[in-house]
N, C-alpha and C positions, 0 to 999 in steps of 0.2 A: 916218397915220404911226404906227408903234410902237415908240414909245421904250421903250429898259430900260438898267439899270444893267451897268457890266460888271462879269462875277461874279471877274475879273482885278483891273482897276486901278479899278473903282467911274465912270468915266466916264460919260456918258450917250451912246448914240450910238442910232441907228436900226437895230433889227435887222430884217431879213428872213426868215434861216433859219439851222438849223443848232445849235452853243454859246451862247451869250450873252456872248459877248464880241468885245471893237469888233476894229476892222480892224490897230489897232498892236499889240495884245495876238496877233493872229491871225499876222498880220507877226513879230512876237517868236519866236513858237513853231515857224513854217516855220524861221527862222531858226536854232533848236536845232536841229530836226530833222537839219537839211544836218550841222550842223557834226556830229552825234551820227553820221551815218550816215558820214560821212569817217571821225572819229575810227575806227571799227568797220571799216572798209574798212583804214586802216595799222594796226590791231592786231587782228587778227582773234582771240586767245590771250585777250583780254580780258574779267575775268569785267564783269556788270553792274551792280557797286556801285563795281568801276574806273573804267566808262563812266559812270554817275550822278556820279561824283568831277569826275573832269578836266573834265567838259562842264560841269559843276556848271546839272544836270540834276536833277529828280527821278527818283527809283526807280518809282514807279508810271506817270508821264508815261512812259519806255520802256518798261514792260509794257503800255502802252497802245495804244503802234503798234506793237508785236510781237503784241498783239490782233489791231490793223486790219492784219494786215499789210503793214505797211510798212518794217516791219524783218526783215530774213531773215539766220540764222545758219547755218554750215557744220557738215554733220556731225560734224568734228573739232574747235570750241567748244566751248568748257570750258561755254558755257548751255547747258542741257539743260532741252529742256520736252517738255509731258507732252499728249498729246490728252487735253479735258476729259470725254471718255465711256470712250475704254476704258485710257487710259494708255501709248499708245504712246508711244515716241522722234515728233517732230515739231522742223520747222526756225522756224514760224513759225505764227502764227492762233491757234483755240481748239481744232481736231478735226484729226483723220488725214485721209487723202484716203477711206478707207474708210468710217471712219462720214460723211464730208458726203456720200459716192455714196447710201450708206443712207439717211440722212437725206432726202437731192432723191429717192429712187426712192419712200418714205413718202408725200411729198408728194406725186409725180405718181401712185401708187395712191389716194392720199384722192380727189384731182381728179375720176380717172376712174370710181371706182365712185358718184360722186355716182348717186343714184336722182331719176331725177323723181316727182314726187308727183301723183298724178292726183287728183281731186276727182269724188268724185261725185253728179253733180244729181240733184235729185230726179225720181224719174217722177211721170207727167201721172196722176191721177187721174180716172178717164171722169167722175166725178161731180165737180159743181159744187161747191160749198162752200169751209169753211174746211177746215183740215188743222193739225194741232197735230205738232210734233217733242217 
């Protein structure tokens, strides 16, 4: 069993995976989420220190699932964000659709030129003995 403190309310509970924090802190913050993503659904105009106010939310907690994606704003939103590579307009996440295609096409060229590495044994010497490298 592995108990830890919650880095929330200090409680003790059993963690398995993920935050480190218990299941009512976890429960609390779905909890905002709903209410942050209603809020933002009947005010769409709304900047994000508005939406941090009224939901009395933190400012960084919704840059955080505007990270994960879980928050998606409209073109016409006064939030404007910026892909973290080249600076495009972007609705949601950390990159444009462009740099993450770049990004996965990087990664599946690394995959593919992997080289296998051959090893090569040594040849049989007609003669007995030792043999020194």
């Amino acid at each position: 069993m592995n108990l830890r403190n919650c880095a929330k309310c200090g409680k003790m509970f059993n963690y398995v995976q993920g935050p480190p924090i218990c299941d009512a802190c976890k429960k609390a913050k779905e909890e905002d989420f709903q209410r942050v993503k209603a809020y933002i659904q009947d005010n769409p105009k709304a900047s994000l220190n508005q939406i941090a106010e009224e939901n009395n939310v933190k400012l960084n907690q919704i840059k955080e699932w505007i990270r994960e994606e879980r928050l998606m704003f409209t073109k016409d939103s006064p939030i404007q964000l910026n892909c973290e590579k080249c600076g495009a307009p972007i609705q949601t996440g950390r990159y444009c659709n462009n740099c993450k295609d770049k990004m996965a096409d990087n990664l599946t060229d690394a995959f593919q030129k992997k080289e296998t590495v051959k090893i090569q044994m040594p040849q049989k010497d007609e003669k007995g003995g030792m043999r020194f490298l």
